[in-house]
PyMOL Python script that loads the backbone (N, CA, C, O; Angstrom):
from pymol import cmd

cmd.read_pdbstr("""\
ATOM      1  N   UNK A   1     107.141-104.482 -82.752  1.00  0.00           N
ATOM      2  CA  UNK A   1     106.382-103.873 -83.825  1.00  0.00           C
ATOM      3  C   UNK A   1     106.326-104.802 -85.039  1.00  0.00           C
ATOM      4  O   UNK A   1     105.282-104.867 -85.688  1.00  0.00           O
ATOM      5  N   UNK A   2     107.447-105.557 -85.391  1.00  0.00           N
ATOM      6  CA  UNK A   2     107.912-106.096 -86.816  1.00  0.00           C
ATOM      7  C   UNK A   2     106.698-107.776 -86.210  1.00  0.00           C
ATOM      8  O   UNK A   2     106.107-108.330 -87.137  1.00  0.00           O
ATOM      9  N   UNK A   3     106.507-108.293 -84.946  1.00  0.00           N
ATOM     10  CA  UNK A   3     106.196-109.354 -85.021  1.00  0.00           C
ATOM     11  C   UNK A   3     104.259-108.778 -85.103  1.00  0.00           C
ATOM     12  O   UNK A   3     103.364-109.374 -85.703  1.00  0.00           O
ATOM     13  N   UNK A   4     104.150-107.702 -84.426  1.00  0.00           N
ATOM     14  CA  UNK A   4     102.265-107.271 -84.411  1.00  0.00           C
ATOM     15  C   UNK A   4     102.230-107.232 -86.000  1.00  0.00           C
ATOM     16  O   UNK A   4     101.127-107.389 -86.523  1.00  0.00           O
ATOM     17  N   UNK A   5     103.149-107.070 -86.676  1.00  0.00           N
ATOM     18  CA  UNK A   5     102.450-106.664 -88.272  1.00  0.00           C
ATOM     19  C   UNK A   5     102.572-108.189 -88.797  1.00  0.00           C
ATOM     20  O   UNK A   5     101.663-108.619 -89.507  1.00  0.00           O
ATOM     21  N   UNK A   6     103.649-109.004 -88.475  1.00  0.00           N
ATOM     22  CA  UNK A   6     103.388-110.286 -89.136  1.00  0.00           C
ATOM     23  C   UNK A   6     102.001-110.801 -88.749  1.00  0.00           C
ATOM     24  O   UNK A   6     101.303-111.412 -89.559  1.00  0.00           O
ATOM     25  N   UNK A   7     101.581-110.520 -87.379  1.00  0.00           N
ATOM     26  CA  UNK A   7     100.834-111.366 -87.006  1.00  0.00           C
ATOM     27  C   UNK A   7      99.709-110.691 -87.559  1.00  0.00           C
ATOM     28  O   UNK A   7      98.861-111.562 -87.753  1.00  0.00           O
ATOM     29  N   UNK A   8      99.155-109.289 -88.003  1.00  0.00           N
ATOM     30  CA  UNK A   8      98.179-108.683 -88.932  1.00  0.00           C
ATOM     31  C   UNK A   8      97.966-109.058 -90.249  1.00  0.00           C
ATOM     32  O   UNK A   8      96.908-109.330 -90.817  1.00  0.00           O
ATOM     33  N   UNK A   9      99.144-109.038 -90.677  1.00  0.00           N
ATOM     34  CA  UNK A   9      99.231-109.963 -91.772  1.00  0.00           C
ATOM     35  C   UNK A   9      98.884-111.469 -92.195  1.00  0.00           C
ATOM     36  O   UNK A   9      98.263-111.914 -93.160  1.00  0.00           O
ATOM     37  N   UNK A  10      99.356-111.926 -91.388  1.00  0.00           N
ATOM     38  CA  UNK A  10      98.831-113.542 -91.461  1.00  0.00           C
ATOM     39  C   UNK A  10      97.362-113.847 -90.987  1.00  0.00           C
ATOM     40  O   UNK A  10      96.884-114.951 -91.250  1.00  0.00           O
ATOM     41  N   UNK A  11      96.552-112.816 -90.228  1.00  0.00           N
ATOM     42  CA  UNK A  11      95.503-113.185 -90.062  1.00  0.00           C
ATOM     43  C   UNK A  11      94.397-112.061 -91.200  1.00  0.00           C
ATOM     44  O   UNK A  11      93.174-112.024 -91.066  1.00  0.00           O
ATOM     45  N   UNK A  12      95.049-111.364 -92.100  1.00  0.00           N
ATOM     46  CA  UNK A  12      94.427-110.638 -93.022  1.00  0.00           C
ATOM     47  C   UNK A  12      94.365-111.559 -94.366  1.00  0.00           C
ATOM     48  O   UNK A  12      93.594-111.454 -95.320  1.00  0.00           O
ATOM     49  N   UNK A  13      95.793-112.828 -94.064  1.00  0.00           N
ATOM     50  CA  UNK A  13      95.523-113.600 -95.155  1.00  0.00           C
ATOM     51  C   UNK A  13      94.728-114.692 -95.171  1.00  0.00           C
ATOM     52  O   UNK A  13      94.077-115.005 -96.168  1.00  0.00           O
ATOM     53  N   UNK A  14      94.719-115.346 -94.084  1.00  0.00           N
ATOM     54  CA  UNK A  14      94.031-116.342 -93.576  1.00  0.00           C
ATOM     55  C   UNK A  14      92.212-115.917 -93.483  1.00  0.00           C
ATOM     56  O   UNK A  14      91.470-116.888 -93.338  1.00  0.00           O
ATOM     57  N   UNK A  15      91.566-114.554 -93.563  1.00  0.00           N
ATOM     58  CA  UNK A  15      90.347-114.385 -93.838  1.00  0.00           C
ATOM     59  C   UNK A  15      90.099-114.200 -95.045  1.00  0.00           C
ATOM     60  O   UNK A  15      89.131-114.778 -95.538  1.00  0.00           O
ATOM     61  N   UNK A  16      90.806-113.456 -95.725  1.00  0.00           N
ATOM     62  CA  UNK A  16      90.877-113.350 -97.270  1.00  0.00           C
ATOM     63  C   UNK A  16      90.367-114.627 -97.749  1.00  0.00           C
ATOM     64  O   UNK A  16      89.236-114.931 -98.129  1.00  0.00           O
ATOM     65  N   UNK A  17      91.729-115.498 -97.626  1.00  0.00           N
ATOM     66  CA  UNK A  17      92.019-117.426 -97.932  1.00  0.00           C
ATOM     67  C   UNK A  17      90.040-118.231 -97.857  1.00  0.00           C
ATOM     68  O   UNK A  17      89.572-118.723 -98.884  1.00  0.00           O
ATOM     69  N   UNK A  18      89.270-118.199 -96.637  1.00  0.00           N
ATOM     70  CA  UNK A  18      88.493-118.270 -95.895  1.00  0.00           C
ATOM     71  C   UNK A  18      87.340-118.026 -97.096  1.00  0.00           C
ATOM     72  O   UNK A  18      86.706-118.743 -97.871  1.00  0.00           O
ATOM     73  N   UNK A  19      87.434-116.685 -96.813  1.00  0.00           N
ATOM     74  CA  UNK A  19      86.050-116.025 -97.364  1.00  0.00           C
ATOM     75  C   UNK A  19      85.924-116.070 -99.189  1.00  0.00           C
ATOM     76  O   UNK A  19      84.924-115.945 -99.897  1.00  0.00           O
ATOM     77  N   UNK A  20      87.250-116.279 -99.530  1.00  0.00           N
ATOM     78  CA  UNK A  20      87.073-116.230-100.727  1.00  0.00           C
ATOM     79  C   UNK A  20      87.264-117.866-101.528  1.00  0.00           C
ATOM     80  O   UNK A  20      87.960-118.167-102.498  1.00  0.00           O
ATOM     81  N   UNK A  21      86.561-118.522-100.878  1.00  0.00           N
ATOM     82  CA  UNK A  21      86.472-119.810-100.885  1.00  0.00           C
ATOM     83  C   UNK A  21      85.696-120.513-101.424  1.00  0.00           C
ATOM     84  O   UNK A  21      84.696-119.824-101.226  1.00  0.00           O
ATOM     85  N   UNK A  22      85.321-121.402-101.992  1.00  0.00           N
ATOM     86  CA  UNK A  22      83.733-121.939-102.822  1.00  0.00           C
ATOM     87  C   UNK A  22      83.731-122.848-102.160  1.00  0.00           C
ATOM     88  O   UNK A  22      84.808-123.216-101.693  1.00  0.00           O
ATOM     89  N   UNK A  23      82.338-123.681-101.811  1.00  0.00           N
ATOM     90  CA  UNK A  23      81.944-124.433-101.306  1.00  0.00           C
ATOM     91  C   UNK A  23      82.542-125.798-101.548  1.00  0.00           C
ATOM     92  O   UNK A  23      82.684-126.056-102.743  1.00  0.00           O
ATOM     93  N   UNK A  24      82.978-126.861-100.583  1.00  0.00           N
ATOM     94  CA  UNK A  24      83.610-127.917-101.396  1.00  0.00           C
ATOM     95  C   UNK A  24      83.394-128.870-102.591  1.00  0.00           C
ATOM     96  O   UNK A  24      83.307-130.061-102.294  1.00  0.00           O
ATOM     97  N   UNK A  25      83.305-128.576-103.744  1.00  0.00           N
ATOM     98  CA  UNK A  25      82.934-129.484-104.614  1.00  0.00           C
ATOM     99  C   UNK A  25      82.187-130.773-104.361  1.00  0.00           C
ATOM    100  O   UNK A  25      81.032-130.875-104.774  1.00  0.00           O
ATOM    101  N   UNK A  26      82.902-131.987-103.560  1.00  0.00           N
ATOM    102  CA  UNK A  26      82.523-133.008-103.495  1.00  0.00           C
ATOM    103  C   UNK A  26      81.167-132.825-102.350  1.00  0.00           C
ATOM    104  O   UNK A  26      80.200-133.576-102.472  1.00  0.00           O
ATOM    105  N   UNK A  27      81.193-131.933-101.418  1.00  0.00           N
ATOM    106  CA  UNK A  27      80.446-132.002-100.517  1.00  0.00           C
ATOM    107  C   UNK A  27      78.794-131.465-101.117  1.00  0.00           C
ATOM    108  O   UNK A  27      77.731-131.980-100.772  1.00  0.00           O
ATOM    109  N   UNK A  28      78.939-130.442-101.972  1.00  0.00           N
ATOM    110  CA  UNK A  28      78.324-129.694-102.624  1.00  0.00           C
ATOM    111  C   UNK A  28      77.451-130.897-103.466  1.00  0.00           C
ATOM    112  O   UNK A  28      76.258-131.130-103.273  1.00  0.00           O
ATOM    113  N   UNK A  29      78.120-131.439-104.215  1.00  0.00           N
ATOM    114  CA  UNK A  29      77.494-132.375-105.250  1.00  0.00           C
ATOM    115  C   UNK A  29      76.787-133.464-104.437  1.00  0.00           C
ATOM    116  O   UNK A  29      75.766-133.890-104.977  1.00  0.00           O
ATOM    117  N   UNK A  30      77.162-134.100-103.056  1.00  0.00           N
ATOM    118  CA  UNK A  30      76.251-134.884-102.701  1.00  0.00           C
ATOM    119  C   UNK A  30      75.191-134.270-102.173  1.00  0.00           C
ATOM    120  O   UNK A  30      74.168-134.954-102.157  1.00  0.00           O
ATOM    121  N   UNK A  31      75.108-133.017-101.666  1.00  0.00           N
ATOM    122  CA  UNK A  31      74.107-132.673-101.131  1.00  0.00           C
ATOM    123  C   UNK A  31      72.954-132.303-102.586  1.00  0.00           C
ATOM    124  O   UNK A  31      71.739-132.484-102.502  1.00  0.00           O
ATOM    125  N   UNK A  32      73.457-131.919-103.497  1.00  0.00           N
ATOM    126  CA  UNK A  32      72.580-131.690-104.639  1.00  0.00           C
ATOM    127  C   UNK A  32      72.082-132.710-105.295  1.00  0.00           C
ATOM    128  O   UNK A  32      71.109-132.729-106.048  1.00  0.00           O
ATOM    129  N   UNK A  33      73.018-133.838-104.877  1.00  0.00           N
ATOM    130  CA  UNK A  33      72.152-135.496-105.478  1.00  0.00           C
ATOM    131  C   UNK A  33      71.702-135.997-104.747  1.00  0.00           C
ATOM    132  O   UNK A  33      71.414-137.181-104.928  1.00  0.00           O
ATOM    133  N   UNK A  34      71.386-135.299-103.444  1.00  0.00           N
ATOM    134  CA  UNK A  34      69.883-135.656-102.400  1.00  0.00           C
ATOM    135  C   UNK A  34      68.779-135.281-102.374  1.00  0.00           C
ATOM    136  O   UNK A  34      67.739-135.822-101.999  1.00  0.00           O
ATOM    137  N   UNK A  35      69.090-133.911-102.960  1.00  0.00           N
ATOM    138  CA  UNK A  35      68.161-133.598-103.221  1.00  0.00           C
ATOM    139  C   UNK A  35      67.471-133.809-104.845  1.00  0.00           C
ATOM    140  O   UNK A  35      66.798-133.009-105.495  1.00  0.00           O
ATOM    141  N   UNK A  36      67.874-135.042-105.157  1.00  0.00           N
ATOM    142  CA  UNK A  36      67.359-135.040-106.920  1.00  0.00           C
ATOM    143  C   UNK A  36      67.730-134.506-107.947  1.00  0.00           C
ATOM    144  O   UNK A  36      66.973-134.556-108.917  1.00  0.00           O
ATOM    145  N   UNK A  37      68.922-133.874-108.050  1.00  0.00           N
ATOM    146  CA  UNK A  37      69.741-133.187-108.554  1.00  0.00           C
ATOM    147  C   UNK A  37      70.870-133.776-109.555  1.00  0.00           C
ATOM    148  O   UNK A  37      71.759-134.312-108.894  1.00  0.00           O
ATOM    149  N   UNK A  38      71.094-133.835-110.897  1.00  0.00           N
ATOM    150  CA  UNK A  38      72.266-135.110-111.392  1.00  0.00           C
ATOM    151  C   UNK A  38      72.354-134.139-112.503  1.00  0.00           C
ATOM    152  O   UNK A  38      71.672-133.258-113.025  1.00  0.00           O
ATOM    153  N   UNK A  39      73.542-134.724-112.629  1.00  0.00           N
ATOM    154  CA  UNK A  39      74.563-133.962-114.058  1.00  0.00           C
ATOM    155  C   UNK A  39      75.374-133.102-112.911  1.00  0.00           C
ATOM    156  O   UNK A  39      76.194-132.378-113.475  1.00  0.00           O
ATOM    157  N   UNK A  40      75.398-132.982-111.776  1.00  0.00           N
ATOM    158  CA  UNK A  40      75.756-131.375-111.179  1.00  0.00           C
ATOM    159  C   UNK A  40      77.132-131.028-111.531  1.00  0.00           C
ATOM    160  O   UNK A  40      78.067-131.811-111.359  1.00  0.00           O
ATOM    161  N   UNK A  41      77.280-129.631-112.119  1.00  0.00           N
ATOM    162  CA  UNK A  41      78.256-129.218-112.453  1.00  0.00           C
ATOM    163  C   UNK A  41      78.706-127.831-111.296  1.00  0.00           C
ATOM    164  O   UNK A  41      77.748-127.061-111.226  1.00  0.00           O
ATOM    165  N   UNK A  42      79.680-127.451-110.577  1.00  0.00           N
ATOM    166  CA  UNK A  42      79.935-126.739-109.435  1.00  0.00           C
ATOM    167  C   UNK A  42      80.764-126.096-109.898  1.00  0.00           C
ATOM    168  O   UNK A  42      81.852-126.626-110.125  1.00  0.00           O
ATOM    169  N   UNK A  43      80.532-124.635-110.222  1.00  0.00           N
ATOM    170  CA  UNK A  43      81.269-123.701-110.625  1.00  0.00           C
ATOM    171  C   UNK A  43      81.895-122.658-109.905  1.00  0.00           C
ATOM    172  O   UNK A  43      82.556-122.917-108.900  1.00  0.00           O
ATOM    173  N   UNK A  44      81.749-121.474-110.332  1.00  0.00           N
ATOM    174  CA  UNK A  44      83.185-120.443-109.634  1.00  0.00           C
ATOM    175  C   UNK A  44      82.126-119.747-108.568  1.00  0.00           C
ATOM    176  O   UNK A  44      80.902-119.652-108.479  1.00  0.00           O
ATOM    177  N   UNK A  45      83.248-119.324-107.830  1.00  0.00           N
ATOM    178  CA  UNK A  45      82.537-118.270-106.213  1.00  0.00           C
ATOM    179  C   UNK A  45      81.351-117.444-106.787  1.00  0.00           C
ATOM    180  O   UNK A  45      81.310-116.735-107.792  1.00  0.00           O
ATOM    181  N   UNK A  46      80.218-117.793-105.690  1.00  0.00           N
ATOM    182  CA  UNK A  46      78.809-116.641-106.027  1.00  0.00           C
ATOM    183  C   UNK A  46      79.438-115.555-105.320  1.00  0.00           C
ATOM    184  O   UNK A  46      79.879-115.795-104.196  1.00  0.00           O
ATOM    185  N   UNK A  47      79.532-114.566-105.734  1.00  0.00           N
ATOM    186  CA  UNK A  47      79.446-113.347-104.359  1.00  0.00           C
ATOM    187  C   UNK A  47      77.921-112.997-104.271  1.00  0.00           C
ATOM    188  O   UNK A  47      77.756-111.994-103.576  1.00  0.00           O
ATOM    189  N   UNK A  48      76.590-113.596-104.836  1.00  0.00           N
ATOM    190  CA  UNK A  48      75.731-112.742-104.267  1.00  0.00           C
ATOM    191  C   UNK A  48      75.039-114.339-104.143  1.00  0.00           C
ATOM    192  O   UNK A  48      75.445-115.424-104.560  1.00  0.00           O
ATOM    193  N   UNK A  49      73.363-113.807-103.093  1.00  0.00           N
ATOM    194  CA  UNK A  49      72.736-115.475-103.048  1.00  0.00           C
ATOM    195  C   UNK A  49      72.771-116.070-101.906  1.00  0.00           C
ATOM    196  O   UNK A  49      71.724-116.645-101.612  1.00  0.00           O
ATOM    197  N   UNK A  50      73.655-116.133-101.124  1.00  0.00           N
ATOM    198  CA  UNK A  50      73.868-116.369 -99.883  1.00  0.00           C
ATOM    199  C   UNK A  50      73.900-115.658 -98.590  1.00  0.00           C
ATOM    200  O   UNK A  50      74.490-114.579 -98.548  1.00  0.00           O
ATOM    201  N   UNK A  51      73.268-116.189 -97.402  1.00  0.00           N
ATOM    202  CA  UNK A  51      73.019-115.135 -96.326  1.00  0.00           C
ATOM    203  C   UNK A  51      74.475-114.954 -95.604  1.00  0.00           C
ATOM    204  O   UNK A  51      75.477-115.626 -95.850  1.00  0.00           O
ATOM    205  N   UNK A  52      74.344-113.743 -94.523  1.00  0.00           N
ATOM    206  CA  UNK A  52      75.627-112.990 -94.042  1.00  0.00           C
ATOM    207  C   UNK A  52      75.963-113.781 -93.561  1.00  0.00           C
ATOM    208  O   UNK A  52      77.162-113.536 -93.430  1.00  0.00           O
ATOM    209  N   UNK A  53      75.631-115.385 -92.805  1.00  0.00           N
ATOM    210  CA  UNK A  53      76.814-115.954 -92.203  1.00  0.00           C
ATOM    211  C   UNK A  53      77.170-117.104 -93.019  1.00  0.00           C
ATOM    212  O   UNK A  53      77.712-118.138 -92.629  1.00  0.00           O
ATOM    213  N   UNK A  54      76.783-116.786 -94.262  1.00  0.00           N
ATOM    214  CA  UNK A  54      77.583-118.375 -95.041  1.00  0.00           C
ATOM    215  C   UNK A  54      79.370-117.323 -95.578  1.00  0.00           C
ATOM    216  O   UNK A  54      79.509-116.205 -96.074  1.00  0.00           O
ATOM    217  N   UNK A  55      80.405-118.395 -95.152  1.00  0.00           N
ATOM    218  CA  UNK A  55      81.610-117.596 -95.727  1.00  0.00           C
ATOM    219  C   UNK A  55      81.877-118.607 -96.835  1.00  0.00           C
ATOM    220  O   UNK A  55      82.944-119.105 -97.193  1.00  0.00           O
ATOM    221  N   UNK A  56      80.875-118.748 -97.202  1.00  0.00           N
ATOM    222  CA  UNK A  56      81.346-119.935 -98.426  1.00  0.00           C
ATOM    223  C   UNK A  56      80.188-120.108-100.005  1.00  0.00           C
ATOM    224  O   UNK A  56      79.039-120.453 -99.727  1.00  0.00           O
ATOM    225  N   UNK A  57      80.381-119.964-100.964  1.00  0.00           N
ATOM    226  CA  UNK A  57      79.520-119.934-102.063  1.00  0.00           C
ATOM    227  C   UNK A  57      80.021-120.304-103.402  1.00  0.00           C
ATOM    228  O   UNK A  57      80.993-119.913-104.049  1.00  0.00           O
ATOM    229  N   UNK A  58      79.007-121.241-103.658  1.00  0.00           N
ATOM    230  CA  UNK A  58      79.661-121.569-105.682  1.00  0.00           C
ATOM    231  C   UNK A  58      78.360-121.713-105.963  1.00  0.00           C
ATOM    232  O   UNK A  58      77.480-122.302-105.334  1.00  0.00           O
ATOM    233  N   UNK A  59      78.311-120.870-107.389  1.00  0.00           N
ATOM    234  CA  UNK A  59      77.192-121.547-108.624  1.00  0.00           C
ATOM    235  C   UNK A  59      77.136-122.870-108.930  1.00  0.00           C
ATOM    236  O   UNK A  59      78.141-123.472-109.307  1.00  0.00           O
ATOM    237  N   UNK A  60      75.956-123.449-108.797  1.00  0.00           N
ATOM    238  CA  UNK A  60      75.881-124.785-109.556  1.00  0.00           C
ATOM    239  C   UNK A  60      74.992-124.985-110.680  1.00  0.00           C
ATOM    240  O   UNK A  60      74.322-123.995-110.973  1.00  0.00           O
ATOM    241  N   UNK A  61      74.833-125.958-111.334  1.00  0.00           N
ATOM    242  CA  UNK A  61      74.110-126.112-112.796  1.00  0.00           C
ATOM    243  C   UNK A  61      74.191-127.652-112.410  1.00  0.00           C
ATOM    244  O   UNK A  61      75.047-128.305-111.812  1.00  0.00           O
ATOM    245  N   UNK A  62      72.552-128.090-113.177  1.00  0.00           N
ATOM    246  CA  UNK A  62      72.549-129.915-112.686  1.00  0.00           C
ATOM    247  C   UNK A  62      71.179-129.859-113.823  1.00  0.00           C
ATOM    248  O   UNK A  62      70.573-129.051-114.527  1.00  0.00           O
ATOM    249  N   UNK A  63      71.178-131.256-113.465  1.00  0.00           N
ATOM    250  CA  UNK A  63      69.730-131.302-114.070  1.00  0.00           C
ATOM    251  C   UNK A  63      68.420-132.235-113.143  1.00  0.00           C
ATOM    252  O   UNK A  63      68.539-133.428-112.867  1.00  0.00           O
ATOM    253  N   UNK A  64      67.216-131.389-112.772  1.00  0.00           N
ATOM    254  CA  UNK A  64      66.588-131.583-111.707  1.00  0.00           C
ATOM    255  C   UNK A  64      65.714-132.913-112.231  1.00  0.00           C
ATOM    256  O   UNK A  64      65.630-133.143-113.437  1.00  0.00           O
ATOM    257  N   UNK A  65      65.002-133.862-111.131  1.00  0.00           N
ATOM    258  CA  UNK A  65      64.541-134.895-110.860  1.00  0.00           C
ATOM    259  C   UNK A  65      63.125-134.798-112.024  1.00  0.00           C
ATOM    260  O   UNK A  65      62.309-135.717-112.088  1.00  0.00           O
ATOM    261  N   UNK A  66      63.027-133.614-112.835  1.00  0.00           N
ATOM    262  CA  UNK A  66      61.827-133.737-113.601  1.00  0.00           C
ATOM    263  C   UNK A  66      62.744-133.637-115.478  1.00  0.00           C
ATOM    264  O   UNK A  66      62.165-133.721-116.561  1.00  0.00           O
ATOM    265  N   UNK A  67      63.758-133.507-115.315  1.00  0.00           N
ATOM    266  CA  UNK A  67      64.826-133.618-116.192  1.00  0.00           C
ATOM    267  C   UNK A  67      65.274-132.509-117.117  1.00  0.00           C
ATOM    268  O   UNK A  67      66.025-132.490-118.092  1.00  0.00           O
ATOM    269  N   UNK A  68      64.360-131.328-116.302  1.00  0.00           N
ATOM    270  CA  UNK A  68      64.873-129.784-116.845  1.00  0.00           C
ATOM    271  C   UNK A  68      66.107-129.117-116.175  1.00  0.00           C
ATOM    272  O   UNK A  68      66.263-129.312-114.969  1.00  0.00           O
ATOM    273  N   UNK A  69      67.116-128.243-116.943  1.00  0.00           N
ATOM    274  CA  UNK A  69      67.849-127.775-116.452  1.00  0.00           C
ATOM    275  C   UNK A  69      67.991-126.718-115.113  1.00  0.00           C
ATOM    276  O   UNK A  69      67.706-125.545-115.353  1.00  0.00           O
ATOM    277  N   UNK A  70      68.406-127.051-113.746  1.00  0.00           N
ATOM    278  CA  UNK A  70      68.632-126.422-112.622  1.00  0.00           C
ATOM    279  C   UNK A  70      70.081-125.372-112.723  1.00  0.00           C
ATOM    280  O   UNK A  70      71.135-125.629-113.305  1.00  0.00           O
ATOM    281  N   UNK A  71      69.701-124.090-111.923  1.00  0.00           N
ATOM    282  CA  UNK A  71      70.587-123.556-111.729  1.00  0.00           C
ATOM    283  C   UNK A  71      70.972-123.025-110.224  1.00  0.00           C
ATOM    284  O   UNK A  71      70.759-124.111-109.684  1.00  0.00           O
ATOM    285  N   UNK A  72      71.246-122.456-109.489  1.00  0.00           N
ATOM    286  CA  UNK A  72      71.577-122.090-107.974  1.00  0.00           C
ATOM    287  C   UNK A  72      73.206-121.698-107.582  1.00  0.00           C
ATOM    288  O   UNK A  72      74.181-121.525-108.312  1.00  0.00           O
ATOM    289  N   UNK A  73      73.038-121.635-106.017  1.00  0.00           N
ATOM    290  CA  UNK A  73      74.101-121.430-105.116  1.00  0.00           C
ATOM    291  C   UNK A  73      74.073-122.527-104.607  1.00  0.00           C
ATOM    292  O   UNK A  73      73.140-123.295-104.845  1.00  0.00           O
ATOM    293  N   UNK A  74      75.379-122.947-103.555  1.00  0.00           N
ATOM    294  CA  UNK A  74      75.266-123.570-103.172  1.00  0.00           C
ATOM    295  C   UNK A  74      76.174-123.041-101.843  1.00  0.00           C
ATOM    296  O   UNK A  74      77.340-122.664-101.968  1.00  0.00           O
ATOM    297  N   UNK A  75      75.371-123.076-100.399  1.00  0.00           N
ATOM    298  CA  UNK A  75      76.069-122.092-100.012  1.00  0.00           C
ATOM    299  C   UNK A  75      76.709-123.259 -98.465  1.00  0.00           C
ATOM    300  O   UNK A  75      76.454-124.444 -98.254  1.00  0.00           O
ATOM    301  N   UNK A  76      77.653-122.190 -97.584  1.00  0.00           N
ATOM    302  CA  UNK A  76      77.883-122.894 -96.565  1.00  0.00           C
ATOM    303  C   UNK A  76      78.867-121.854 -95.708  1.00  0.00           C
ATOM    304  O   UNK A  76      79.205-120.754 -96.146  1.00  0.00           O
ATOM    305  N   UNK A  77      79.280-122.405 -94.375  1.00  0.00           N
ATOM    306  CA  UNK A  77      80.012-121.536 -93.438  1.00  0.00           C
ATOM    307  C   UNK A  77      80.739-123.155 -92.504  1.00  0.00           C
ATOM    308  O   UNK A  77      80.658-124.374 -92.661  1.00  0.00           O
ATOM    309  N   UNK A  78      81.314-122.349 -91.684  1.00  0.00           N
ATOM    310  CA  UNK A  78      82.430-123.459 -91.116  1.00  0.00           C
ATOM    311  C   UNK A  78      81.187-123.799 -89.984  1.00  0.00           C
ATOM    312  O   UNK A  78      80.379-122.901 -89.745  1.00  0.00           O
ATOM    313  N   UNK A  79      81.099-124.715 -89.508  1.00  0.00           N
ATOM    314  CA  UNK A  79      80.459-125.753 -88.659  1.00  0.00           C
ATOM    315  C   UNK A  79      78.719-126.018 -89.546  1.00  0.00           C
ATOM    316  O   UNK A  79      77.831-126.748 -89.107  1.00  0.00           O
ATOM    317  N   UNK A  80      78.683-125.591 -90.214  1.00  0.00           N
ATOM    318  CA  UNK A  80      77.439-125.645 -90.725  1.00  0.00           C
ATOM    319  C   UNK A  80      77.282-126.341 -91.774  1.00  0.00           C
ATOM    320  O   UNK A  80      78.268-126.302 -92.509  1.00  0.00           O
ATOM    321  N   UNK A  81      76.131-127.189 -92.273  1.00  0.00           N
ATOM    322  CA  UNK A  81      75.789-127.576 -93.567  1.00  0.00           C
ATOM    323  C   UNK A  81      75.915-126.921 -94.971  1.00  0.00           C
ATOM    324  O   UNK A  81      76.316-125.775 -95.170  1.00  0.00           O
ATOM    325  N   UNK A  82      75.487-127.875 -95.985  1.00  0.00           N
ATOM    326  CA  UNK A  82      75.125-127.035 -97.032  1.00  0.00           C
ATOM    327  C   UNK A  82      74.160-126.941 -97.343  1.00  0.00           C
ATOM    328  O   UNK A  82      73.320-127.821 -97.159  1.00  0.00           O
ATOM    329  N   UNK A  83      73.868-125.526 -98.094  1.00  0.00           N
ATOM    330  CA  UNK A  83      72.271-124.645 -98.078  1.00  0.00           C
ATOM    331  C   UNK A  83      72.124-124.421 -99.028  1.00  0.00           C
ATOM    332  O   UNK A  83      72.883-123.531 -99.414  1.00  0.00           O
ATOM    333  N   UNK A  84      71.020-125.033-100.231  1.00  0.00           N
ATOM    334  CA  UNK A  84      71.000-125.152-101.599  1.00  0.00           C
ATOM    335  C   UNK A  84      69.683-123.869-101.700  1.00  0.00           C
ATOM    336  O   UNK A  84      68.523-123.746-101.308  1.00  0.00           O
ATOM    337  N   UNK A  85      70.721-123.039-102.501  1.00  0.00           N
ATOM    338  CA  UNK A  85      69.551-121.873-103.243  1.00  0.00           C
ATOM    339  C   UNK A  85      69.168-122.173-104.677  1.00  0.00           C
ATOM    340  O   UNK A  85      70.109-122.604-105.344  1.00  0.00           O
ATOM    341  N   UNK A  86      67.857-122.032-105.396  1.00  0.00           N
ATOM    342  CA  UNK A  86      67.756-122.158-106.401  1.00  0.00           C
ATOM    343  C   UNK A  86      68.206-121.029-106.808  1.00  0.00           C
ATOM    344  O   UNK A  86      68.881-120.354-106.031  1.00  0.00           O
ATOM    345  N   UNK A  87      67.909-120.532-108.232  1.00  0.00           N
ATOM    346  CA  UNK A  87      67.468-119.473-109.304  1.00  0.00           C
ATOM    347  C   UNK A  87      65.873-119.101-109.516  1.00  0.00           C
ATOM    348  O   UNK A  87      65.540-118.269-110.360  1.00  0.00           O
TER     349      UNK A  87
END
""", "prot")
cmd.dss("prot")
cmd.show_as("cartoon", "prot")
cmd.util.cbc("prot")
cmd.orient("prot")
């Protein structure tokens, strides 16, 4: 009994850990300076913006290739790319 609850436990923390995750910074920022994107600043977890299978999301702020201020998500999931939402 005492080892089924560790093992509930450790995998209740390990999705928590997962899902409440922001997109990797560094990975995030190159994909936003491919797309023409500079200044990028990568901020705290979106919870909204992103579709049901990204387990991964941060706000970003940059400044776009025409030199006005950009805002977005920046989203992602485990084997998958990153998926730039505007505002």
């Amino acid at each position: 009994m005492k080892r089924n609850f560790v093992f509930v436990a450790t995998a209740i923390a390990t999705c928590a850990i997962l899902v409440g995750c922001g997109v990797d910074p560094q990975k995030a920022t190159a994909a936003l300076n491919a797309q023409g994107i500079s200044d990028v600043t990568i901020g705290d977890h979106a919870f909204f913006g992103c579709g049901e299978s990204d387990s991964r999301a941060s706000e970003f702020r940059g400044t776009g290739a025409n030199g006005k201020p950009v805002t977005g998500v920046v989203c992602s999931a485990w084997l998958k790319g990153i998926t730039v939402r505007y505002d």
